[in-house]
N, C-alpha and C positions, 0 to 999 in steps of 0.2 A: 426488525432488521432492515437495513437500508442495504441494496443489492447497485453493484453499480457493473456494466458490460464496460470492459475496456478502460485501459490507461486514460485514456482521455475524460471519461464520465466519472473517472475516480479523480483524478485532479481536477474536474469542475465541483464537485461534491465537497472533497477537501478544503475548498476555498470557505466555503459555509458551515463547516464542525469545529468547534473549537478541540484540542487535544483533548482538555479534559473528560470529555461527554464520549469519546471512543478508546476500546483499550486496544485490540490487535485488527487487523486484518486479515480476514477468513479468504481462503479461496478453492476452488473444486480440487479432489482429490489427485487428477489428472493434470495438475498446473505442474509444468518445470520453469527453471529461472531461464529458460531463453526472451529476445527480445520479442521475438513473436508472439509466445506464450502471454509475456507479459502489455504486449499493446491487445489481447483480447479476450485476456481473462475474465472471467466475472470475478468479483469481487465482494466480499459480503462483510457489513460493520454490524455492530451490535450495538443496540440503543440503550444497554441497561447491564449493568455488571453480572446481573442473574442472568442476561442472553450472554455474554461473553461466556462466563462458568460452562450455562449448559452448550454452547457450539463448541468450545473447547472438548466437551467430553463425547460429543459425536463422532470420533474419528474415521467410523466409517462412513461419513458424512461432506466433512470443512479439514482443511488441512491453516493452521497460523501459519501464515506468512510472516508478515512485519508487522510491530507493535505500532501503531498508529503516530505516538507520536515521535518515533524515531523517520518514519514513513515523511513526516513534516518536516522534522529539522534536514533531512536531506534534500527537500526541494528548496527549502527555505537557503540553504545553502548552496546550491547551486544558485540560484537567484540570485542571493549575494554575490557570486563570483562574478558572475555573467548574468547580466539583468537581460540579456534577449535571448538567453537559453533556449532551444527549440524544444519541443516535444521529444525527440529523440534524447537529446541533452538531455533530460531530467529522466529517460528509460536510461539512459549511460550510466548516470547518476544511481539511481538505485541498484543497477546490477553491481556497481562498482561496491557500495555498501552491505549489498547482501552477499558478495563472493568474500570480500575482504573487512568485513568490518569494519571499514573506515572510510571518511566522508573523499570525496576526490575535487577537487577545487578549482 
């Protein structure tokens, strides 16, 4: 499992995983979607489908948040929009996507 503290240690991490190799992103049972929340959450990947399967089934344990690589094309998309996007921009960004299902540009 790859554990990352904070928004920010999870988009330096992200920079070096390709989609493929992660499926969701785990996070403590106590996370809500605020901006807060979300600049210092831990975060937890799974290196191997058999670790996805069993975090998945720990409920009293990891709560999925975002499928990894939805988690990606939202940054990647913001990027696109705005190539000097700040760190806040890209928490905008996924709250926007995880409230509304839909990328915000």
């Amino acid at each position: 499992m790859i554990t990352a503290t904070g928004f920010t240690s999870l988009l330096k991490i992200s920079k070096n995983i390709p989609n493929f190799e992660i499926w969701y992103i785990f996070v403590d049972l106590d996370f809500d979607d605020t901006k807060k929340c979300i600049e210092s959450a831990n975060y937890y990947l799974s290196e191997t489908r058999e670790e996805d399967d069993d975090m998945d089934e720990q409920e009293d344990k990891y709560l999925a948040w975002l499928d990894y690589g939805i988690f990606l094309d939202i940054i990647d998309n913001k990027l696109e929009h705005h190539p000097n996007a700040s760190e806040d921009d890209l928490i905008e960004a996924v709250m926007y996507y995880y409230e509304k299902d839909a990328f915000i540009d």
